[in-house]
N, C-alpha and C positions, 0 to 999 in steps of 0.2 A: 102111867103118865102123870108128869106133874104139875101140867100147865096147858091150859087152852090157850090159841091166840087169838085174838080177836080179830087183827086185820082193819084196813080202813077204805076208803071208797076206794084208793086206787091199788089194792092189794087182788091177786087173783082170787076168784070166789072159791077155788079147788082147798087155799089156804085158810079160810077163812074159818073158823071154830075148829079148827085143827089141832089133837092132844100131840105134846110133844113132852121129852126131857130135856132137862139141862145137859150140855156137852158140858162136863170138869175138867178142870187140870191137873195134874198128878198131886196137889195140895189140897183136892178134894171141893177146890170152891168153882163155881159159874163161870162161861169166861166170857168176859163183857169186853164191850170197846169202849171208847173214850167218850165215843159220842152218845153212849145209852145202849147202845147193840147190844145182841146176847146171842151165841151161838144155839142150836136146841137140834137135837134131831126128834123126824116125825117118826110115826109107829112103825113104816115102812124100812128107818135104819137111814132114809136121806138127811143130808143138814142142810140147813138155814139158817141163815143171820136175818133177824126181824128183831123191829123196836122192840125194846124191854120197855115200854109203858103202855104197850099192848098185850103185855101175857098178863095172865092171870092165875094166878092160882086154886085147883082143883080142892072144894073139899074135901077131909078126911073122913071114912069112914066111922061112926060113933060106936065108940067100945060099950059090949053088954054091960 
């Protein structure tokens, strides 16, 4: 997963620190909406459209 969301007071708490990925489009990039959106599905395979200045990005693991 490559992105927690964060969620905000009125987001359901089930969603909240929830690891998801980016949904791509066949050009390999994120697919956003106009208004900041961003498609993601969770670890379960559902999708979501949730604000993209709510996700955050997961640290990467530090190479030996």
């Amino acid at each position: 997963m490559k992105y927690i969301y964060l969620g905000d007071r009125l987001t359901d708490p089930a969603l909240r620190g929830m690891p998801c990925d980016p949904v791509l489009n066949a050009a390999g990039k994120c697919i956003r909406g106009r208004n900041g959106s961003m498609l993601v599905a969770g670890s379960d395979g559902r999708r979501w459209v949730v604000i993209g200045r709510l996700l955050r990005k997961q640290n990467k693991e530090k190479k030996a």
